[in-house]
N, C-alpha and C positions, 0 to 999 in steps of 0.2 A: 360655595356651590349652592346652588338654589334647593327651595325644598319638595321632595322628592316623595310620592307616598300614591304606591299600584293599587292599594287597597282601596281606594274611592276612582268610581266606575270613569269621572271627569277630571283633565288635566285640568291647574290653576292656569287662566288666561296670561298674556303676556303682559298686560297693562300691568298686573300686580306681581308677576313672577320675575320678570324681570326688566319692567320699566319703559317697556316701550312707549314711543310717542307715534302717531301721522300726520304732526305738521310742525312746522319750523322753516322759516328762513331766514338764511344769513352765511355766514360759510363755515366749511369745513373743520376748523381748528377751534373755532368757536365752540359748535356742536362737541367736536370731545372733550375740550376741556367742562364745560357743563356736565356729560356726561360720568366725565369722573368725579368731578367735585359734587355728584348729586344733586345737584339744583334742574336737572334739566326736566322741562312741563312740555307735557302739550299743550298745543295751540289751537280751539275751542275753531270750527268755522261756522258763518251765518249760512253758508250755502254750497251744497255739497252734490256734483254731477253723479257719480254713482261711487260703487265700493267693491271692495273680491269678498269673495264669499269664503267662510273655513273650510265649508264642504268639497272645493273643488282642493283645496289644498291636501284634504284628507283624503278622499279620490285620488291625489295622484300619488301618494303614496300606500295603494291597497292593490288600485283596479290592475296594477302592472305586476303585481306578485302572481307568477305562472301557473300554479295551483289552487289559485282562491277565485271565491267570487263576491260580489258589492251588490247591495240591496238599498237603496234610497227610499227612506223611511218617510214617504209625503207626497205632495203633490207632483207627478209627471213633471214640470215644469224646471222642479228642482235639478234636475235631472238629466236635464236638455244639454250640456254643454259637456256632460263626461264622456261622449259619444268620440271625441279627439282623443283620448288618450289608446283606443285602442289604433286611432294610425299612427301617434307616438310608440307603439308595441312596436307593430311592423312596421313602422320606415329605420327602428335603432338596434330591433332585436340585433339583427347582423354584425353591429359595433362589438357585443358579447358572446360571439360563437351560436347563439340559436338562429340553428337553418331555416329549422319548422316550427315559425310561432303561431301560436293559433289566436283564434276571435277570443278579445275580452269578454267575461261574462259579468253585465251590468245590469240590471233588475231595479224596478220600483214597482214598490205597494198601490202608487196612484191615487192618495188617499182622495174623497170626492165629499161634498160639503155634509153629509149624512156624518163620515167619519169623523168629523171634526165636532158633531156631535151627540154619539154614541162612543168614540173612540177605534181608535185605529189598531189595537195589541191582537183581536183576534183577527185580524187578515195579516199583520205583520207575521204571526206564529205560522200561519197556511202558506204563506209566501217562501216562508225560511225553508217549509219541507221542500215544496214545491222544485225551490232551486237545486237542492241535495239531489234533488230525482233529476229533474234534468242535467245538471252539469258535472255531478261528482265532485263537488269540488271537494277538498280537502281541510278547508277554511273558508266559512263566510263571514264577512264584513256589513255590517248596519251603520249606517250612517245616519245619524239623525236629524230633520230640517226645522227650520223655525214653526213649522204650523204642528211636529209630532211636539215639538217640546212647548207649544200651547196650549194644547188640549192635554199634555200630561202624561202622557203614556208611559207607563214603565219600561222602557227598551229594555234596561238590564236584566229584569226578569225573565220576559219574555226569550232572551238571548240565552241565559242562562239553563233555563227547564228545555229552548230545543239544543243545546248542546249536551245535556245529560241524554235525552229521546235519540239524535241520530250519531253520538258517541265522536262527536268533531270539534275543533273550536269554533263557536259560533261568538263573533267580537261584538260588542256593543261599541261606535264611535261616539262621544259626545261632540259635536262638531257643527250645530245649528249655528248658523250666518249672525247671528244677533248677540250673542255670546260675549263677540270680540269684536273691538274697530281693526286689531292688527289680525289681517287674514293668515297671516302666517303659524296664529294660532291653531288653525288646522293640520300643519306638520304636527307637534305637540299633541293635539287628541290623535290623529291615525299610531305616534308611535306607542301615545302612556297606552292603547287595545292591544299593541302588537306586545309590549315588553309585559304587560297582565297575563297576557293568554299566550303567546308565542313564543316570546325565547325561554330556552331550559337550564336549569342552575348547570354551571359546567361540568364536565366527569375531568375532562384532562384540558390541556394546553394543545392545538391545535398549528395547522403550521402555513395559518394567514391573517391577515389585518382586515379589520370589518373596516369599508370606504361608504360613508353614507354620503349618498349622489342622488341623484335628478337618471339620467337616460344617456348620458356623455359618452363618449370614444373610450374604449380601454388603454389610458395612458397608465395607469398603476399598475398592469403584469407588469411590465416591463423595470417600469424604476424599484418596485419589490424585490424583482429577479435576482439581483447581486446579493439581498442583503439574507435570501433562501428563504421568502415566503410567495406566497398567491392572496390577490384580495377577494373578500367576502364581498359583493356589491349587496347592500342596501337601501330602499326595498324594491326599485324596477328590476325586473328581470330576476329577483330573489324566489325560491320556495319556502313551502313551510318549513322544511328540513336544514336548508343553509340559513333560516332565521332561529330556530330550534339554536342551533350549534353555534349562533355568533359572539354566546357568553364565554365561547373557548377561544377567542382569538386574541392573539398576545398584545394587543396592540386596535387602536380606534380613529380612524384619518375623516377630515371631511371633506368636501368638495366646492361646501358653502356654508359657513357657521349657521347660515340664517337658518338654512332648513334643519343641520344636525346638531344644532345648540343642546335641545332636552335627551334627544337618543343618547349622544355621545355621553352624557348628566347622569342619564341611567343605567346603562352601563358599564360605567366606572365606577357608581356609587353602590347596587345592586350587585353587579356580577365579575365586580373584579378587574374590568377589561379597563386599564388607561385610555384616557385619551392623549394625544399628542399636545404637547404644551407652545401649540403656536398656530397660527391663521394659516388660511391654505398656502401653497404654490404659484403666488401670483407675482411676476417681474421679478427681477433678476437677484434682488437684496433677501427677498423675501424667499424664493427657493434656496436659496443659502440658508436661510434660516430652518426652513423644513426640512433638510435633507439632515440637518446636524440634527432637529430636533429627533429626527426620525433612525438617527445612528445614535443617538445617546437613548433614548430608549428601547432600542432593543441591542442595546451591549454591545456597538458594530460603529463605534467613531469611523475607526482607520477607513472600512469600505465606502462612508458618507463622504471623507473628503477625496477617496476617489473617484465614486461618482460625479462628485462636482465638478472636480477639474477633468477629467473625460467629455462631460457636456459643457463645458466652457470653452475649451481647446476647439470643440467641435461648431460650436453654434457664435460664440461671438462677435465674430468678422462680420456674419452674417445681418446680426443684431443690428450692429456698428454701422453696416451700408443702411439699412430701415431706417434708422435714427437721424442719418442722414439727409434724407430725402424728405422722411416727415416733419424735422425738425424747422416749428414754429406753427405749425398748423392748426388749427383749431377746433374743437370737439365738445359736444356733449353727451352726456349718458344720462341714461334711464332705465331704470330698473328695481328689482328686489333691494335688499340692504346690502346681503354681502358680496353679491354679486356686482353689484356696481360699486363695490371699495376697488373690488378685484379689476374691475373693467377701467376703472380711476386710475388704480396703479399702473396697469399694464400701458395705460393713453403717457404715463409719466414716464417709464423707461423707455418709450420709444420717440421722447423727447417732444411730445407734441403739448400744446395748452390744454387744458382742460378749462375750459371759461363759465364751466356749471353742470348740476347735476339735478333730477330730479327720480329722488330715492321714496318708494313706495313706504316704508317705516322706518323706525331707528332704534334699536335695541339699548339702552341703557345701559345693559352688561350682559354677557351670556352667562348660559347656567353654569358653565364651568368658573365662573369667577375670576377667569385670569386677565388678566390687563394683556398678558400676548397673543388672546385669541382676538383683540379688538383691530382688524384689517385697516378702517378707518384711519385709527391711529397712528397704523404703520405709515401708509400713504401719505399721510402730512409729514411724518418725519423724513421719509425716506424721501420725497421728493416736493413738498411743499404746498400751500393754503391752496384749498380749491372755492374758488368766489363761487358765489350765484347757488348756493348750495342748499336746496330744498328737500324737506319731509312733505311726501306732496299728498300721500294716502291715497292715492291712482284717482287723484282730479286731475284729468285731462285737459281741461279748460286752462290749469299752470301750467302745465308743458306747453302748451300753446302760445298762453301768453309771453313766455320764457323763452322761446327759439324767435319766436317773430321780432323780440328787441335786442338776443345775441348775435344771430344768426352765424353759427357756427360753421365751417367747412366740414363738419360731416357727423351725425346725428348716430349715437351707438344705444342700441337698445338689446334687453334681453327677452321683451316681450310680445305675442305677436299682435296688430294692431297700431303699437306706439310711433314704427318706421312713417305712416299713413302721413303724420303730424307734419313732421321733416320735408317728405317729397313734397306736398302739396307749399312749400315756400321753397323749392326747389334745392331744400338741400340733400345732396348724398347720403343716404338713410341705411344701416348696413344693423342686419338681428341673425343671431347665428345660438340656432337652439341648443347645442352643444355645451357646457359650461365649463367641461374640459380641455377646450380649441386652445385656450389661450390659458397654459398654464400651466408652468416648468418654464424652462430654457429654449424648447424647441417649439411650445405654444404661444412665446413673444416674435416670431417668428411666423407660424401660421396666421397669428391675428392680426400682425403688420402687415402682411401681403394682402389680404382682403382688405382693409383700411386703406390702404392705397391703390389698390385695384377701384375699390368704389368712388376715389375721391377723382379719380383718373376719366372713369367713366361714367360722367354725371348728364349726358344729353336726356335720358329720361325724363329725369326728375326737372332738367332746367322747362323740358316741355310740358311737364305737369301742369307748372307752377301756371303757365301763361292761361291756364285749362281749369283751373282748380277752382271750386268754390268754398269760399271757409265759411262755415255756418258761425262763426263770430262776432260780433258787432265789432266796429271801429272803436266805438265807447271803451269796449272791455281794452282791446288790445293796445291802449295807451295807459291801462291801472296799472297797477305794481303787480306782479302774482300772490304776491298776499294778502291782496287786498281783501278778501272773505276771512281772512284769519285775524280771530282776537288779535283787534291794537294794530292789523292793516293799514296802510295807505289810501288814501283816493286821490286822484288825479283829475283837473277839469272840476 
């Protein structure tokens, strides 16, 4: 397990906590064997289109907690793109039972070039009151951007003396864009502010599973229901109160290792709470595998292998037609890290090729340390080598160059933006913000029917294509896609 330590105001980056890389190509079986035997490097590039930010990653795990509110420590600008997450509130609150959700509250200091240098702590301090009075919130969140963490500012201070003054937690994020190449870095800082100041040592054992998630469907009541628990959702749609309490839950599920790699790290190291000793729910080998891991920890074999065979009995046939029809078809993904192992697997149980990937980072190990939570891994064995398989660090320009010389029968992405890439070479382009659509027994099912719904009806996209213009040169799109990366190709 990784090292672990709430007394310093900053998580350790992923580069060095746990090994991350954002570039590589080559495939899939490759990558984990590297990854296991330690030898695996990044790959250096001469020229890079843009990057994610930690901030938006810390953002999406604050601005969606019900009772709090987000202060963006910097220039306005910083600032501009967290404006989505509150129609991510209202278009999912619904999936988790809130009727009446209300407007996110999202604030910035706006620092202006004076502040940058005289310093920006005493309007950050005015600001923090500021927001107390108007919103009430319960918990305020400081995000820090590249320009507070240039000029210096103590955030922690400042956070600290107005959390003593208006008697709340007021969280300092360390979370500036510069920090980290791996933006996922930003889960990591939003959660080491949450587990410092938010959750409470346990009094007793409670009688649910913390599920640390994204904004997804509520598939977990339901599979919890037999075994006599309810899940905690963490942190969209969470309060201060059920994040208080989640050091009592008997049990720790995730939804996506990428995002709940350190939560799940510190909460089992900190407060007791296991985590599940295996990768999510994704295709059919692999929910067999969660549901036992999930009945061997909390003392309930017998109920796991009947839930299994109840949703096998039930869903199979079904599977078995899907597999059918899609069986040979062709497909790429793009996405997160663990999301796209998950999206890999699921393109493998429904019998289709996977002909390449292009995966935003790549985790070396998670902080739980187990070779079972590594999804990747599973996917190779469980269904075999995936070619063409990049750590692309959200260069656009490889994904481009990468569909335009596969070109796949139908383009799966988790993010929104990347489908654009796809349509415009007229392939069937299909993004489905959900990350619990497809995952269990009866989510290889939901996400086969839309996979083939989209490849069915592809007249849009064939008429894009005739229409589209690709800001790419011919040049580029006969290089290798690694061609920027140390020890690249060129071609011509």
């Amino acid at each position: 397990m990784s090292q672990i330590n709430l007394n310093l105001p900053a998580v350790e980056i992923r580069e060095i906590r746990t090994g991350s890389i954002v570039g590589y190509d080559g495939d899939a079986k490759e990558l984990v064997d590297l990854a296991h035997s330690g030898k695996l490097r990044d790959k250096e590039r001469s020229f890079m289109q843009c990057e994610g930010c930690s901030i938006t990653k810390a953002a999406c795990m604050t601005v969606l907690i019900q009772d709090g509110a987000v202060i963006e420590h910097g220039p306005i600008g910083c600032s501009s793109c967290l404006q989505g997450y509150n129609f991510n509130y209202y278009s999912n609150a619904h999936l988790r039972g809130i009727e009446k959700p209300t407007q996110r509250k999202i604030f910035s200091t706006n620092l202006q070039e004076k502040d940058t240098v005289y310093g920006g702590a005493q309007k950050l301090a005015a600001t923090i009151r500021e927001v107390r009075k108007r919103t009430g919130a319960n918990v305020i969140f400081v995000l820090s951007t590249c320009a507070a963490a240039i000029i210096g500012d103590d955030i922690e201070s400042v956070c600290n003396e107005a959390e003593e003054e208006l008697g709340i937690p007021v969280v300092s994020i360390t979370c500036e864009g510069f920090r980290s190449k791996v933006w996922t870095t930003g889960f990591d800082a939003a959660y080491h502010g949450i587990a410092r100041k938010l959750i409470g040592k346990p009094e007793k054992k409670g009688d649910f599973i913390n599920v640390i998630n994204f904004w997804g469907s509520d598939r977990f009541r339901d599979w919890f229901a037999p075994f006599g628990y309810k899940p905690n959702y963490i942190t969209p749609f969470s309060t201060t109160n059920t994040l208080k309490h989640s050091s009592e839950a008997v049990l720790t599920v995730q939804a996506c290792s990428t995002l709940g790699s350190y939560l799940g790290a510190v909460l089992e190291k900190e407060y007791g709470v296991p985590e599940i000793e295996t990768a999510p729910p994704y295709g059919i080998a692999q929910t067999d595998r969660w549901f036992r891991a999930l009945g061997k920890a909390l003392g309930q074999e017998e109920v796991a292998e009947k839930v299994i065979a109840e949703k096998k009995e039930r869903y199979l046939d079904r599977i078995a037609e899907l597999r059918e029809k899609l069986k040979g078809k062709t497909a790429y993904v793009t996405g997160g890290a663990a999301h796209g192992h998950a999206l890999l697997t699921v393109l493998g149980e429904l019998g289709m090729n996977a002909v390449g990937a292009s995966i935003f980072h790549h985790d070396a190990v998670y902080d739980s340390g187990r070779e079972a939570n590594d999804q990747l891994a599973e996917r190779v064995e469980d269904y075999g080598n995936v070619p063409n398989y990049r750590v692309c660090g959200k260069q656009e320009y490889e994904i481009v160059n990468a569909l335009n010389k596969l070109r796949p029968d139908i383009l799966l992405a988790r993010h929104g933006g990347m489908t654009l890439w796809g349509a415009k070479f007229g392939i069937p382009s299909f993004l489905v913000g959900d990350e619990h659509y497809s995952m269990g027994y009866e989510g290889i099912i939901d996400y086969g029917e839309k996979i083939l719904e989209t490849i069915e009806n592809d007249e849009f996209v064939k008429n894009l294509q005739k229409h589209a213009i690709n800001p790419y040169t011919n040049w580029w799109l006969t290089q290798e896609p690694d061609h920027f990366q140390k020890g690249g190709k060129a071609n011509g």
